[in-house]
C-alpha distance (Angstrom), angle and dihedral (degrees) to the residues before:
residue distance angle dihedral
X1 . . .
X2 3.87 . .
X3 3.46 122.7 .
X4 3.93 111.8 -132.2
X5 4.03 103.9 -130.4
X6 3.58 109.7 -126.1
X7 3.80 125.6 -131.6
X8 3.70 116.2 -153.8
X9 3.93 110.9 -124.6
X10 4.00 95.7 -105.3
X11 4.09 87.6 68.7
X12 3.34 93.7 47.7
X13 3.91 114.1 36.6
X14 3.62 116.6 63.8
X15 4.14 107.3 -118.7
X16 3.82 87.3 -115.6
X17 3.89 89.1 57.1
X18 3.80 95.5 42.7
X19 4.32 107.2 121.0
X20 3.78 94.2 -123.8
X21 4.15 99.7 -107.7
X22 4.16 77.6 66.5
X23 3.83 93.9 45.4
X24 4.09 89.7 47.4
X25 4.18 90.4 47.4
X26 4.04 85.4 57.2
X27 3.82 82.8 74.8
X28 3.78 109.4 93.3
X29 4.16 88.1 -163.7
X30 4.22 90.7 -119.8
X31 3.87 87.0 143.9
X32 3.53 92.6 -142.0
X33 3.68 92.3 125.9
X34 3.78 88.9 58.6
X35 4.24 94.9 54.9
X36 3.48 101.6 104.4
X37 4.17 115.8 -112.8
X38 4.26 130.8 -146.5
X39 3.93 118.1 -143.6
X40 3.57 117.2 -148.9
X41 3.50 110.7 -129.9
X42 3.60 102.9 -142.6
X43 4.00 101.7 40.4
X44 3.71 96.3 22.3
X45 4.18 87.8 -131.5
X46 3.69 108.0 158.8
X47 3.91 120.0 -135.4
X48 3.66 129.5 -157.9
X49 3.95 128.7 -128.9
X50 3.22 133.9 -159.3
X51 3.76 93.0 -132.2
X52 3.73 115.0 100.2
X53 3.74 124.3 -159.6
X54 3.30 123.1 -73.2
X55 3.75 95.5 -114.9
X56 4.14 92.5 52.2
X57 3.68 113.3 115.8
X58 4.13 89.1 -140.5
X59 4.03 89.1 -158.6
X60 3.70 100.4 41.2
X61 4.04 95.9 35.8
X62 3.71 83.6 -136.9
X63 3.98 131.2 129.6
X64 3.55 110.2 -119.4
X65 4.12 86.1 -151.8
X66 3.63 103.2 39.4
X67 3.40 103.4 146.8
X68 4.08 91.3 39.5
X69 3.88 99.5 35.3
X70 3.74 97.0 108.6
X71 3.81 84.4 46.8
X72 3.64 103.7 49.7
X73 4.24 102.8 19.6
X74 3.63 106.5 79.6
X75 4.29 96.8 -132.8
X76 3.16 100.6 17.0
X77 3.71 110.4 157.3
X78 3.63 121.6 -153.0
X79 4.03 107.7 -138.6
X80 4.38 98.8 -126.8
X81 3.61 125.7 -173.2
X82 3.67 93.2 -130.7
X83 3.63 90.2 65.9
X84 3.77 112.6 43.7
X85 3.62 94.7 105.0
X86 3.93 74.5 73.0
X87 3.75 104.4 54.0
X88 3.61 97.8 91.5
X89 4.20 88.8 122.5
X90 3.53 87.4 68.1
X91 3.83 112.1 87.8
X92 4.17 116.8 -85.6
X93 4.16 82.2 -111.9
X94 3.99 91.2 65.7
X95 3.81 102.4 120.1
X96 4.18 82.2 -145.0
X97 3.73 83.8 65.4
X98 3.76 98.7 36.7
X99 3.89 87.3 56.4
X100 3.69 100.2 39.2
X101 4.30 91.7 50.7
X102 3.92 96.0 33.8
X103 3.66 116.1 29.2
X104 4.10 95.0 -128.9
X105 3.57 131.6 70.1
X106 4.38 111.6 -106.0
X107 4.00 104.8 -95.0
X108 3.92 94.6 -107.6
X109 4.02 95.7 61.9
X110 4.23 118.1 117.0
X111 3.82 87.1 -124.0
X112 3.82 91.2 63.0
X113 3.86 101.0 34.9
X114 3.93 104.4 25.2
X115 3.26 99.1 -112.8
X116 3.96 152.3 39.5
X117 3.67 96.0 -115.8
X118 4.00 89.3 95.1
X119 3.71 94.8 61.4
X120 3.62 91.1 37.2
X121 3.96 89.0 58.4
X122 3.85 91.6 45.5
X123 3.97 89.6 51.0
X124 3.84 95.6 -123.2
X125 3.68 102.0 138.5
X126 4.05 125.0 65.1
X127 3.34 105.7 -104.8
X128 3.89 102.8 108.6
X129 4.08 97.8 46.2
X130 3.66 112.2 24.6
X131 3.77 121.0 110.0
X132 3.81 125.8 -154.4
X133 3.79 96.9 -107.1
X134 4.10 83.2 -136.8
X135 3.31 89.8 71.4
X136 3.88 98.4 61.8
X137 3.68 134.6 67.7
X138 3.86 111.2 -113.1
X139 3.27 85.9 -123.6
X140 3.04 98.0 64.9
X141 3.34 110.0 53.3
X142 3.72 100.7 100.4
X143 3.75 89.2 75.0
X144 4.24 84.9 62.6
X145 3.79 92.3 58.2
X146 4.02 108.8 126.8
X147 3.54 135.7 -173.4
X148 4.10 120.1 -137.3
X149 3.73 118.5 -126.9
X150 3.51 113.2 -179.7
X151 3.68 94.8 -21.8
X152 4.27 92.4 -51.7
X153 3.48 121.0 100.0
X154 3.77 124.7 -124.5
X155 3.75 121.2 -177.8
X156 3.79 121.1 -83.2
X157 4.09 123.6 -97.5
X158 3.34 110.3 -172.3
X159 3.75 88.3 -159.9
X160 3.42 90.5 80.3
């Protein structure tokens, strides 16, 4: 007898088709959606902070107001299907992005190896350099810009 290989659901549903208990598991929990970003102006180039929302749980990567985020976070964006041919502000490590441009989900997600403790061991969520946005003046906030590399963060030169 031959066993009949099983695909797991994000290889073989199209994102727009995923029921949305699928679509929500995509998210790998990095937090990286929920550091807060600066527009420039002029050229419209987006900049990341350091600073996560105020209703981020840094250590558990969590919102504390999930279900009420787009009612009581002023921005908030609610991550659809529809528009993930869109999401190329969030960083290249987004497993949204990762899906949408390659078909598969990166080898470090909780879907593929059970549980978070591989991306936790690689350093790819937020937990170890974001700061509560509440606890910085708004002023101030240029001096959290960062750049990505490979999916960490270093500190921003603007000299580059």
């Amino acid at each position: 007898m031959i066993a009949k290989r099983y695909e797991p659901f994000w290889k073989t549903t199209p994102m727009e088709q995923m029921a949305p208990s699928e679509w929500e598991s995509i998210c790998d929990g990095c937090g990286k959606c929920c550091l807060q970003k600066m527009v420039d102006d002029e050229t419209e180039e987006v900049y990341y902070t350091n600073l996560s929302c105020h209703q981020l749980d840094i250590n558990a990567c969590r919102c504390k107001v999930y279900d009420q985020r787009l009612e009581k976070v002023e921005g908030c964006l609610s991550l659809r299907p529809e528009d993930v041919a869109a999401f190329d502000w969030l960083p290249d490590t987004c497993s949204y992005r990762v899906l949408h441009q390659t078909g598969d989900l990166p080898n470090w997600h909780p879907l593929v190896v059970g549980s978070d403790r591989e991306m936790k061991t690689q350093g790819l969520n937020v937990s170890h350099y974001a700061v509560n946005e509440n606890t910085v003046d708004e002023e101030r906030w240029e001096e959290h810009i960062i750049k990505w590399v490979h999916g960490m963060p270093e500190p921003y030169d603007p000299t580059y």
